[in-house]
N, C-alpha and C positions, 0 to 999 in steps of 0.2 A: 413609138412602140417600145423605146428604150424606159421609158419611165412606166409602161404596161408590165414590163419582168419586172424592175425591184418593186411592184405593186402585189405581182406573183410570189415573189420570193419572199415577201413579206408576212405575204398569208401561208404559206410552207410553213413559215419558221411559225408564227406566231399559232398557228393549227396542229403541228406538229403533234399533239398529245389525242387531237381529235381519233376517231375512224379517218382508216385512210379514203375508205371510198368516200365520204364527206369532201374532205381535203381535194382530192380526186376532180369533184365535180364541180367546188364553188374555182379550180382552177380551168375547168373546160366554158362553166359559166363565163368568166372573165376574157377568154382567149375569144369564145362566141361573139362578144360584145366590141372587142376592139377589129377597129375599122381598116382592115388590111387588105387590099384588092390583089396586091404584088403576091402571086403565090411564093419567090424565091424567098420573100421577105419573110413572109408568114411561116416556110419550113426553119427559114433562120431561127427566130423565133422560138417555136417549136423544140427547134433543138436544143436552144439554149434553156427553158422551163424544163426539158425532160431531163436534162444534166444537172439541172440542180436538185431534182425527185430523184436521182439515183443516185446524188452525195447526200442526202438526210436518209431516202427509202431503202437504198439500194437498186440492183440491177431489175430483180423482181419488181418493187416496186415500181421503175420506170415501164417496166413491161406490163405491169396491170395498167396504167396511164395511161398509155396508147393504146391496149385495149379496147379499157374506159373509153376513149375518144371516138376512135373507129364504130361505138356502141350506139352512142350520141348523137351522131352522124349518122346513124343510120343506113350502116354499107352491109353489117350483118346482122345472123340473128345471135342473143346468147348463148353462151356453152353455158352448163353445169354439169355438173358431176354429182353423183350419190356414190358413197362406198359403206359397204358393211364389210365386214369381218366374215361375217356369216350368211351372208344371201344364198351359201350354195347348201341350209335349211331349211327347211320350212318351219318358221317361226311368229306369233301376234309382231314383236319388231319388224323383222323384214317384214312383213305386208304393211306395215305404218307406213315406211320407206318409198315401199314399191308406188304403192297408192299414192303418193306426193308426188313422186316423179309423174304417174301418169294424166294428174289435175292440172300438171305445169307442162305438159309433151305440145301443146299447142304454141306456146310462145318461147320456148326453148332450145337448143340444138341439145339433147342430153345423153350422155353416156354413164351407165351403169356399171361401177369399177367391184369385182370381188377380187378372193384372194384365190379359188378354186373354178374349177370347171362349174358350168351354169348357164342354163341357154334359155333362150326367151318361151318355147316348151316347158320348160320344168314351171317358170313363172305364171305361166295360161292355166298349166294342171292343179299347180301349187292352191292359185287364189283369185285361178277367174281373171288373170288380169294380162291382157294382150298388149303388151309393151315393144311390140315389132319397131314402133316409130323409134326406140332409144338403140344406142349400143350397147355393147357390151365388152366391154376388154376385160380379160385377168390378167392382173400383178401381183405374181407368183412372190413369195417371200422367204427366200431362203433359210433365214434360219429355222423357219417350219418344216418346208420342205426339206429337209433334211434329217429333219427327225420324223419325215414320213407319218404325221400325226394328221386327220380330218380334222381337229378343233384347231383354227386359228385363238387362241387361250392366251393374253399378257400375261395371268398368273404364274405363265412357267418359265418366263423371261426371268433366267438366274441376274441377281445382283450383282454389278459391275457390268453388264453387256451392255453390248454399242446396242442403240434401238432399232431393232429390225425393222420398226415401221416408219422410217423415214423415208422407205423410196414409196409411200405413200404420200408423203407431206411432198418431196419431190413431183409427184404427178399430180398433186394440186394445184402447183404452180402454174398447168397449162388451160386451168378453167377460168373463165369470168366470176361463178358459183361455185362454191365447192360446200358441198352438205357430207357431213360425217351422223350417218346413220346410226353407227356401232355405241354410241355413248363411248367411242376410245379414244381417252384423253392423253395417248400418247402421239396423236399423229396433229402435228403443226401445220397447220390451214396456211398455203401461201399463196391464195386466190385473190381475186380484187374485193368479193364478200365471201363472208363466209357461216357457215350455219350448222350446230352442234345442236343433234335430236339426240334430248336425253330421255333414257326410256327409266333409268334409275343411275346416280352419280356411284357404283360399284367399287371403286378402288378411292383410296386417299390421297391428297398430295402430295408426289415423292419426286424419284429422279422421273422426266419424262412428261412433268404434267404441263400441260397445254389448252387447258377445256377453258382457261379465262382467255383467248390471246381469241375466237370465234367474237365473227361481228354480232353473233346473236345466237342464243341458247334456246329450243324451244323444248318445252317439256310434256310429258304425256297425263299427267296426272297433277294434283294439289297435294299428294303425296308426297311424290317425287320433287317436287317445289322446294317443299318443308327442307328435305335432305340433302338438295343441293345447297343451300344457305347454310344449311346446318354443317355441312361437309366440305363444300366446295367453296364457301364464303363468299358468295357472290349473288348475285341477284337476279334467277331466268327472265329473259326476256315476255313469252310466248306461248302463252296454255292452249294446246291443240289435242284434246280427247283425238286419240285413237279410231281411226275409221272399222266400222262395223259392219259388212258386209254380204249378209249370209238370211237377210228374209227370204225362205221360202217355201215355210207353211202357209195354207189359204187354208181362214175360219173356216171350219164345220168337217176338214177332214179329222178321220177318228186315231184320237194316240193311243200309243200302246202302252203298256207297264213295263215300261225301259226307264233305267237310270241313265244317264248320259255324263260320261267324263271325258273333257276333250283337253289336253294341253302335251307339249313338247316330253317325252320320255327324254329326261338328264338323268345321266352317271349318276350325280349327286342325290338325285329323289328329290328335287327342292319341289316339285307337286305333288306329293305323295301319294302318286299309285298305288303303292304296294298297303299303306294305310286306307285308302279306297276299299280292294279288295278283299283285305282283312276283313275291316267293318260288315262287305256286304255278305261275308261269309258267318261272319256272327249273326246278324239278324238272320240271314235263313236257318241258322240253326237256335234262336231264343225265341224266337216269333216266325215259325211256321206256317199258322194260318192265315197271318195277315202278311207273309212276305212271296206267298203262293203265288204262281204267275209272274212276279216280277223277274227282270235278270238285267245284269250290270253291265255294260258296254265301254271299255277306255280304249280310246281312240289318241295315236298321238305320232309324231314325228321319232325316229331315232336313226343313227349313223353308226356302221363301223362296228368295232367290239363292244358291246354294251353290259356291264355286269349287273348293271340295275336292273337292265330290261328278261336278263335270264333269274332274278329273284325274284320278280314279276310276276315270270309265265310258272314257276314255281308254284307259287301261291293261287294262283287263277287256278292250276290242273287242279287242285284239292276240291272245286267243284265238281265233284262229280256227277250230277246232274246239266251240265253245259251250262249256267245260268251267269256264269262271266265270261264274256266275251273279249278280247283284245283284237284291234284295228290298227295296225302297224304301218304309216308311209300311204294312208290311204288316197285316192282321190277326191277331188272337191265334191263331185257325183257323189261320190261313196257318201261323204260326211253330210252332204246336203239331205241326204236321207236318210242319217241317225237322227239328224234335226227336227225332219219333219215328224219322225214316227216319237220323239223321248217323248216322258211329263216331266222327268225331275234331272235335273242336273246339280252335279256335284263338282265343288271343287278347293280342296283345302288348302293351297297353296300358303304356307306362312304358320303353319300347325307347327309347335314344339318350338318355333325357330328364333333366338335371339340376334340372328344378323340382319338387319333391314331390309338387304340387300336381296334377300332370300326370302321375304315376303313380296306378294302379288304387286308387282306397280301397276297395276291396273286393271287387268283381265279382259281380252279379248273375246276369247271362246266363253265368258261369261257372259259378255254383250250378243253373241251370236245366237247362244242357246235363250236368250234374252228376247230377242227379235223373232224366234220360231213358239213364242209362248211356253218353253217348259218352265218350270217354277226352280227358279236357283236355292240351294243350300249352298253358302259359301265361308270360308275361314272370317272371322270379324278382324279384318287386318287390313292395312295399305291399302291401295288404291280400291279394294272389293266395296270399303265404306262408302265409295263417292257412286260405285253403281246399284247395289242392292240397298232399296230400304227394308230393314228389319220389319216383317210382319204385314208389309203392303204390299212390294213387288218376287219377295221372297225371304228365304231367312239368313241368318249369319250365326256362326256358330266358334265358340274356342275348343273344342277338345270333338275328340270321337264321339264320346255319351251324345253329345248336343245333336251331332250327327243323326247319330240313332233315331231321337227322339224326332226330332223337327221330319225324319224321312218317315217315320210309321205314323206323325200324322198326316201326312200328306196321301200314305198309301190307304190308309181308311178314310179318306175324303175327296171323293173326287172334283167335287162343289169348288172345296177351297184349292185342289191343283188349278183348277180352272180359268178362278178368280184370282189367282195370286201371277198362272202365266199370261193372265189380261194384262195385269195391270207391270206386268215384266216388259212384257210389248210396247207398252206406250211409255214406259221410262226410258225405255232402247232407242226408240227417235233421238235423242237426244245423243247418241254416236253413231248416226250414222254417214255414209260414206259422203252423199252426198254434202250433208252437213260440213264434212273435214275438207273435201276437195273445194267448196267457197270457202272454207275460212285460210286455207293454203294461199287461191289464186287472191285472194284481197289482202293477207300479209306481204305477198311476193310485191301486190303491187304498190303497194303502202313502204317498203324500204327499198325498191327499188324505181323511183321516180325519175332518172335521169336517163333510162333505158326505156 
């Protein structure tokens, strides 16, 4: 057995630069193989392999080891962990997130970590999705809490502060998995795997970064791809489109002359509502006869004091005929039925905008309005390219004019809404949930083979 550890220690040292869960397993492989009946011998043993993983790995690491092993062994099931920054939103991310955890609830023991209140109610109402089997803990974080802010926001982490988000990286330590949802590449993964959902690589490398030290990066988009290499210098693992979730129009009911805007109300405006509104106040007032009957509908999440959301409802009241609608915090119900009744959906996310980061990484509720056949107008930018085709499944547009134009043909055609939310539909297959929840459970089981 003595010449079985410096065989151990050997592969330690010489794997050292490897993944640890690598490392990990071809030493539980070894330990499996060698032929020890005497259990005192075998914990000797034991002890002596895990002291030497806790002089190269550390303590942590000795403690993912015996995890790892007890895993192997077969005495329990896995832990993981998801955490967002912001699950206690309703956001296209958070449902990516939610929806992983819920494809993996069967072979997993999983807990659900946010930074605010949030109960498995808000998640059922939020996005349809009944996550009773996970937990939930909050890991309050004081330097937030303290400024009594709703946005968990890095941006406002002053230069020179110790990182508030380490008693995240701290309760990483006590899962098998640990998946960071949030694309926050300030919180250090000290799990035995670990897994970094980048929904767009948003900040650059400074004090705090951590997003290369994850045993695997998966990305939402071939957008987002591009910008993490370009950004983050490194190379995602993991292309998994966005689960899409929200079929439930049935052919032959009749739509109405509804625009449909669906996305997150931000401080910031980065989906430009308030440019929405504008526009559909213009056409009812340069094109009268052909914008008759129609009326605008933005639907979307908001929290707390919102200045964007009062310059908003600003510009909305200037319809004086009620023909813009705002849908504030709504329910799934609620929204499941802007779905079924819009023809056109609009959504300019990335208009004006030279930060990357502040263009669409993908567009969720553009896949959704996708899947209920309304015919998408959307900004020609970031992720919208990889779902709308130009002219087949709907249109793409740069500037308001394009706006315009591409909506008043649509509103004198009903032929082509028809034909364009056909053919929105059957590009939409291609994210849907189903789809994301097999390519999740066949990744999970693909890097994790020793479990």
């Amino acid at each position: 057995m003595e010449n079985d550890i410096s065989v151990l220690i050997n592969k330690i040292i010489t794997d050292k630069d490897s993944p640890f869960y690598q490392i990990s397993l071809k030493i539980i492989e070894l330990l499996k193989t060698s032929k020890v009946e005497d259990p005192p011998v075998f914990r000797k043993t034991l002890e002596k392999v895990t002291g030497k993983i806790s002089g190269v790995f550390g303590i942590q690491g000795a403690t993912n080891f015996l995890r790892h092993y007890d895993l192997v062994e077969g005495k329990r099931k896995p832990t993981l962990a998801i955490y967002d920054h912001a699950f206690h939103f309703i956001g296209g991310a958070q449902k990516y997130g939610l929806t992983l955890a819920k494809a993996l609830e069967e072979d997993f023991d999983i807990t659900i970590i946010s930074n605010r209140n949030v109960t498995h109610e808000n998640f059922l109402e939020w996005y349809g999705l009944d996550l009773k089997k996970a937990g939930i803990k909050i890991v309050k974080i004081p330097y937030f809490d303290k400024r009594e802010t709703s946005h968990i926001d890095p941006h406002r982490i002053m230069k020179g502060t110790p990182n508030p988000f380490h008693i995240i990286s701290r309760e990483s330590g006590n899962y098998d998995i640990f998946i960071n949802n949030g694309m926050l590449e300030m919180v250090y993964p000290l799990s035995l795997i670990s897994l970094l959902v980048c929904h767009f690589p948003e900040r650059r490398p400074q004090s705090y970064f951590y997003s290369d030290k994850y045993s695997y990066t998966i990305y939402n988009s071939k957008y987002t791809a591009g910008w993490i290499k370009k950004r983050w210098k490194y190379e995602p693992h993991k292309h998994i489109y966005p689960p899409v979730d929200m079929e439930v129009y049935e052919p032959g009911q009749k739509k109405e002359k509804l625009i449909l805007s669906v996305a997150r109300i931000e401080e910031g405006g980065t989906k430009k509502q308030k440019e929405l509104a504008s526009t559909f106040l213009e056409l009812k007032n340069k094109f009268p006869e052909v914008s008759a009957g129609w009326k605008l509908v933005i639907a979307g999440g908001s929290a707390g004091d919102n200045p964007y959301l009062t310059e908003l409802k600003e510009i909305i009241g200037r319809a004086i005929d009620g023909s813009i609608e705002l849908k504030i915090n709504i329910s799934d119900d609620e929204l499941k039925e802007l779905y079924k009744k819009g023809s056109v959906f609009w959504h300019l996310c990335g208009l004006g905008q030279n930060d990357p980061a502040k263009v669409e990484h993908f567009g969720m509720t553009i896949g959704e309005a996708m899947q209920n056949r309304l015919a998408p107008i959307v900004f020609d930018g970031g992720g919208q390219k990889e779902i709308v085709d130009h002219g087949r499944s709907g249109f793409r547009c740069t500037s308001v004019k394009g706006l315009i134009r591409y909506t008043l043909k649509l509103m004198q055609d009903e032929t082509l809404r028809k034909e364009l939310g056909e053919n929105a539909y059957l590009k939409s297959l291609k994210f849907n949930r189903e789809r994301f929840s097999r390519e999740v459970r066949q990744f999970f089981k693909n890097i994790i083979p020793g479990i």
